[in-house]
Structures are given as C-alpha cells and as structure tokens.
Phi, psi and omega in degrees: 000327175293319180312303191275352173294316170305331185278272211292345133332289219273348151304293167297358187258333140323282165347301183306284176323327175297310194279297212286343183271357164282306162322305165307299195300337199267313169307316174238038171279335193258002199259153175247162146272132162259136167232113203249137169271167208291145183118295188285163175288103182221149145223178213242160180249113204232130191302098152324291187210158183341317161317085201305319189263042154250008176284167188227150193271124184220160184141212322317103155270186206246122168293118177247007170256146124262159173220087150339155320227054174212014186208144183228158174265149192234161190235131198252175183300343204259358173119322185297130170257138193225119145306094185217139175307154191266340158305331165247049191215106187251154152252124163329105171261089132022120170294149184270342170271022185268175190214146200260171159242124157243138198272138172317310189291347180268125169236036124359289189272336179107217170293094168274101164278126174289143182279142186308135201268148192232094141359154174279330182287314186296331177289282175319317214286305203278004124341289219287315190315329193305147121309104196218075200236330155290349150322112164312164152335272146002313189240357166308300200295331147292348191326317192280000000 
C-alpha cells in the first residue's frame, strides 16, 4: 500500500509540474511585459476601501525606481512614494484637449487664433448638409 501511495504522489507531482508549464506557456502566448522608465508619467490603481471593486485609477505619478523584476517605486502629486506591482501601474496619456492659458501680452508662442465659434445656423446647415443615407428612414426624419 505504501508502495503504491509512492507511486502514485510522484506520479502527480510529474503531472502537476507539466500541467503548470502548459499553463504558463498558455498565460503568456497573449501577455506583454510592461516596462516603464525612470521619469515617465503613470498612474496607478489604489484600493479606496476594503472593497476591491471601488479602487481606483489616481495619478499622475512619476516613476523614480525600478525593483527588478515586477515592481517600480512611484512618487504621487501629494509627495507620497508607493512600492507598486506593474500590474497596477498604466501609463498616463495627457488629455489632448486640455487647454493651456496664454496671456495676450506673452509673445512667445507668436500669433494665437482663437478657434472659430460656429453659430447655431452653421451648425444646422452642417447638420443638414451630413450624409445619413445608413439611417433607417425613421430616424432620417428625426435628425435633428
């Protein structure tokens, strides 16, 4: 009986091992490594309260570490340095629509033109002028 208790452990503990590198090999045919440098813009995903699905995405911070070889430490806007797994770690795209102020008097930047304000008639005109020919019918007729 011992015998076969022997057997059969070093059997499954063959087994085991197999199935975990078909695992793995399965896990990272679709997985990237993220690598982010000293420097860059990130933010991070940090647990609001005991409830995992209220964390939240906060930042921006600035990576000032690496910790080889899953983890970097990040420095948040309040001053605070965070030891964090990369998994919970994105890089910070900048809205592209945010808008700076420049003062009329900095001639710096040169000639700034304001963007054009577009009327309420001009607006229906390029309303109406739109192709909506993939429209049922029905809602051709609603457009506005």
């Amino acid at each position: 009986m011992k015998i076969k208790m022997e057997k059969a452990a070093e059997s499954a503990s063959l087994t085991a091992a197999q199935k975990q590198k078909s695992y793995g090999d399965y896990f990272n045919k679709r997985s990237s490594v993220k690598n982010f440098s000293i420097g860059e813009q990130v933010v991070l995903l940090i647990p609001d309260s005991s409830n995992k699905i209220y964390a939240r995405w906060t930042g921006p911070g600035e990576i000032i570490q690496h910790h080889p070889p899953h983890s970097y430490k990040v420095k948040l806007p309040d001053g605070t340095v965070r030891h964090v797994h990369v998994n919970k770690i994105r890089k910070y795209h900048p809205r592209a629509l945010a808008v700076g102020v420049i003062f009329e008097d900095d001639h710096e930047f040169g000639e700034i033109h304001p963007p054009p304000n577009l009327s309420r008639s001009t607006s229906e005109r390029v309303l109406h002028e739109t192709d909506l020919n993939h429209l049922k019918e029905r809602l051709r007729e609603n457009k506005c």
